[in-house]
N, C-alpha and C positions, 0 to 999 in steps of 0.2 A: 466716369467714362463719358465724351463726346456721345451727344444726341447721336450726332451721323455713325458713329461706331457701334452706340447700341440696336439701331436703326438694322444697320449689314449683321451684327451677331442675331438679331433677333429672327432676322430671315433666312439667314443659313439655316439658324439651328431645327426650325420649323417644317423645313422644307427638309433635311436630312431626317430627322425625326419620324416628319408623317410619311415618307417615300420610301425609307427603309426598313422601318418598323427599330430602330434601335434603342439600344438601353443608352442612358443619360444618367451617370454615375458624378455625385456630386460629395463634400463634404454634409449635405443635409441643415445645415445651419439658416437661420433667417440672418443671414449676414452675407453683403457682398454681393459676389457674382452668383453665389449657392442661392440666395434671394431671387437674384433677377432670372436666373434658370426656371425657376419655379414660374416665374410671374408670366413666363414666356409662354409657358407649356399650359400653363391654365388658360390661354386664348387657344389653345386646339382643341380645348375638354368637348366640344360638339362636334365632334368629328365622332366616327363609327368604330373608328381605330385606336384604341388609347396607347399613351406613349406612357413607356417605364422608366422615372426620375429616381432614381434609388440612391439616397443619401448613406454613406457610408462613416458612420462618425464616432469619435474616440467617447466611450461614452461618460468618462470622467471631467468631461467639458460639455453638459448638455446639462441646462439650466431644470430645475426641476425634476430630475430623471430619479427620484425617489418615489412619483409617481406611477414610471412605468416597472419598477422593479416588486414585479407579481406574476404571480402562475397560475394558468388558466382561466382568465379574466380578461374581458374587454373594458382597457380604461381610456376616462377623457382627457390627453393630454390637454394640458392649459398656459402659457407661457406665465415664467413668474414674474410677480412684482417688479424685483427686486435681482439684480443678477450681479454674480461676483465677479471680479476679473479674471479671464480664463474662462469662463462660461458664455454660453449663447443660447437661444432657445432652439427647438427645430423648425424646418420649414412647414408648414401644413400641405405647402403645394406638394410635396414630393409623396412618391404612392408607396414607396415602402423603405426601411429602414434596418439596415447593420449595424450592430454598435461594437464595439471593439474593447474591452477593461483591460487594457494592462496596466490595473493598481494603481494609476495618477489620478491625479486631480488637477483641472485649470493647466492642462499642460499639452498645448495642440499636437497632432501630428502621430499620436498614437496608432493610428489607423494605416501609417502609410504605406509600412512594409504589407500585411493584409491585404490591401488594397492592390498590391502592387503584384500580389501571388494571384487574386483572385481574378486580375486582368490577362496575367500572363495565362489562366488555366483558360480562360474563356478564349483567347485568340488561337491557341494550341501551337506556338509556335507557328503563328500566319506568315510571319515577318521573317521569320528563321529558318534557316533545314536543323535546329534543333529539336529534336524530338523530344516532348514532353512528359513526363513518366505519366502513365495511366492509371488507376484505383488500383488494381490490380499488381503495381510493381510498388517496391520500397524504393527512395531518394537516399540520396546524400547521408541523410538526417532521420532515415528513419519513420518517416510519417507520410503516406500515401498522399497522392496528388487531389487534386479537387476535379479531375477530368476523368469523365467515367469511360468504358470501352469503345464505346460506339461513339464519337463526334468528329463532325466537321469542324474542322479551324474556322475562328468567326473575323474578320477584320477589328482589331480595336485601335482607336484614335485620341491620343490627348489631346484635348482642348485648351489652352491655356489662358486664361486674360486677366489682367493685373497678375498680384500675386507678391509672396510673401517670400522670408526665407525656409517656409515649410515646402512652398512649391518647388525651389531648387530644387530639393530632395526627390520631391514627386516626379519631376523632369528627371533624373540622374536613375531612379528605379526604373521609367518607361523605359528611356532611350536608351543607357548603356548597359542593364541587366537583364531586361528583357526583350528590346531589339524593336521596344513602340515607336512609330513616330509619331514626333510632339507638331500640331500645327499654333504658331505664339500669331498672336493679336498684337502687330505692334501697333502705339500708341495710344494703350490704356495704359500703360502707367509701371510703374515698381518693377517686378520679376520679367516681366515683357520689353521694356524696354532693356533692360540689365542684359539679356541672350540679345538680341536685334543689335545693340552697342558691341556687344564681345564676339558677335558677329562680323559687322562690320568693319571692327578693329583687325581682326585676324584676315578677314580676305585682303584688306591693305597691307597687310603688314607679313604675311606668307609669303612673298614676293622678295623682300627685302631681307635676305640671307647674310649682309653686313652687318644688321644689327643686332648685339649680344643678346642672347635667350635673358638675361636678370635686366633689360630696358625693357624687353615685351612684357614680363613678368610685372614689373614696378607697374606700367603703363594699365595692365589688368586692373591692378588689383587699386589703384585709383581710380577707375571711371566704375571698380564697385562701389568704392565707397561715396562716389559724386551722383548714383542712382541712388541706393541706398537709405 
């Protein structure tokens, strides 16, 4: 990412952070933008008010994690040596940590749909007049919600910058299941420019009601594969 773009993300994030008090939910990895989150929020650690970085991570991709798998014990994680593909280690900046095991290994993204409930329980339906089941009622599915009787709907925001094809996903859980909106960073790169281009594709091209649905379609789905 551009100096000047780290420069703008670093002051936004700071300044919403120490002024709201909000959580700062990341994949938790010392990789990426989940690094530079951290590296950001460790210049406010002298402030009075601590801000909560909470790394939420598939934990079948966390380098080392045979360390942490103990009960009732304080351990020191340590980043390994040596890391396999599919592995990362975690961030130290971030203040606390979710890990996720659905059975994989070295296979990102486990965490998303989780992620994706645990966002929607926290906003309560901020964004929606859907009402969100409470502790108290059964779902769809059987299994009680994460939102206890008493709460206020809390505003939640994606942040997007770069980003992979795990991120589509992530975007596609906020915005069209649960009704987040996604604020994208163009001009960091991959998944950000990819929406910002299929953006700007379509408001050109919405207009132009001549031209067959399988040219808009072809047209897509090469300017994916030319970000890509």
């Amino acid at each position: 990412m551009k100096p000047k773009l780290v420069k703008a993300f670093r002051q936004g994030l700071l300044k919403i952070a120490s002024t709201t008090g909000a959580w700062i939910i990341t994949g938790g990895m010392n990789t990426g933008i989940m690094k530079l989150v951290g590296e950001i929020i460790q210049i406010n650690h002298y402030r009075s008010k601590p801000i909560h970085v909470i790394g939420i991570a598939t934990w079948g991709c966390v380098s080392g994690r045979e360390a942490l798998d103990v009960k009732g014990q304080i351990v020191q994680y340590t980043k390994s040596r040596s890391e396999e593909k599919g592995e990362a280690p975690l961030d130290s900046k971030h203040t606390e940590f979710i890990f996720v095991d659905d059975g994989t290994t070295h296979k990102y993204g486990g965490e998303i749909q989780f992620r994706a409930r645990l966002e929607q329980a926290i906003s309560g339906g901020f964004f929606t007049s859907n009402r969100v089941p409470t502790l108290s009622q059964q779902n769809s599915t059987g299994t009680a919600s994460l939102r206890p009787e008493k709460f206020d709907p809390v505003p939640v925001v994606l942040l997007v910058v770069e980003g992979g094809p795990n991120t589509v996903i992530t975007v596609h859980e906020a915005v069209v299941q649960n009704n987040i909106p996604a604020v994208l960073f163009e001009g960091t790169g991959r998944c950000c420019n990819l929406f910002a281009k299929a953006y700007d594709t379509y408001e050109k091209l919405k207009i132009q009601i001549e031209i067959p649905e399988e040219t808009n379609t072809k047209h897509v789905v090469d300017l994916i594969k030319d970000v890509i």
